[in-house]
N, C-alpha and C positions, 0 to 999 in steps of 0.2 A: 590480513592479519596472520601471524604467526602461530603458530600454536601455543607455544608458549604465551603470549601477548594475549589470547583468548581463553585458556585456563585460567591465569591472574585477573580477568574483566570477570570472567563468573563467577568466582570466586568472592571475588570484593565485591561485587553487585550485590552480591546474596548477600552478605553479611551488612553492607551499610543502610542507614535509613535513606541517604540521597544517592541512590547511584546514577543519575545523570550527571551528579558533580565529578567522577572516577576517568582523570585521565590518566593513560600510559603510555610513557615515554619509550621507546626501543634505539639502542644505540649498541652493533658491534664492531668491535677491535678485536685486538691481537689477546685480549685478556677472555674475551666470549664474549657474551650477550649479556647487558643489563639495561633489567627494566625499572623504569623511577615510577614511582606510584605517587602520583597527586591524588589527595581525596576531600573533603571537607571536611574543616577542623573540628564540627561537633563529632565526625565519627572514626577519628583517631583513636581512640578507646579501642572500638571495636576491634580494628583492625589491629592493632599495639596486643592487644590480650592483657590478661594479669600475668604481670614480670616476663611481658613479652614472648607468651609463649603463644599466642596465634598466629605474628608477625614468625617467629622461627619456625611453626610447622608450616607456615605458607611458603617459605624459602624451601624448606627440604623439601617439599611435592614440587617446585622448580627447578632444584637439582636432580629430582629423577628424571621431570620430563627434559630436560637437559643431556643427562646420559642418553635414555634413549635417543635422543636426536644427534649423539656425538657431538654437544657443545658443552660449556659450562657457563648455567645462569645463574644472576646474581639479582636480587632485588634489593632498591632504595628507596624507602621511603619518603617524602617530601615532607618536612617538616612546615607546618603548613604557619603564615605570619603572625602574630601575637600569640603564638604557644609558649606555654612556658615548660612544659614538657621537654627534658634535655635529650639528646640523641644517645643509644647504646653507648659510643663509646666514653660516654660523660656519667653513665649511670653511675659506675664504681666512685668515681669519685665525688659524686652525689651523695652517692650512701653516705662515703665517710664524712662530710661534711654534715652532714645528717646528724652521725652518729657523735660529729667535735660540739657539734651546736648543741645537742642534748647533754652531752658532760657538761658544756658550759650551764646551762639551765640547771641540773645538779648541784653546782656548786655553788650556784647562787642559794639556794636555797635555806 
């Protein structure tokens, strides 16, 4: 295992209630190294954070151990089957769908 690959396992180990469920995918290319993180979907939470701020400090402690290493790594979440949980780049416009469907409820009123 890599190093990188065993900082992300201890990391998420520690933090989930199943860490027997916590696998990591390693694949690099021409882009660097990125790791997929499968985990079980009750402890998506965890890992996600409020408004994804544990899932973004666990990337930036990957990109320094990346620096150091003269790479650039990337982590991917696995969106794990019946989530309803949308991926980052759906958040935004989650929100505003959010925020059309509460005007709508507004104006019902």
């Amino acid at each position: 295992m890599n190093t990188d690959q065993e900082f992300l396992s201890f990391v998420v180990k520690s933090l989930v209630d199943n860490p027997n469920d916590v696998k990591i995918d390693r694949k690099v290319d021409e882009m660097g190294v990125l790791l997929t993180l499968s985990i079980n979907p009750a402890d998506m939470g965890k890992i996600i954070g409020r408004q994804g701020n544990t899932a973004k400090a666990i990337r930036t402690l990957l990109r320094v151990i990346g620096m150091k290493n003269n790479s650039r790594v990337n982590l991917k979440i696995n969106e794990p089957e019946g989530s309803t949980k949308h991926t980052s780049e759906g958040s935004s416009m989650t929100a505003a769908a959010d925020v059309d469907a509460a005007m709508e409820d507004l104006k019902n009123i």
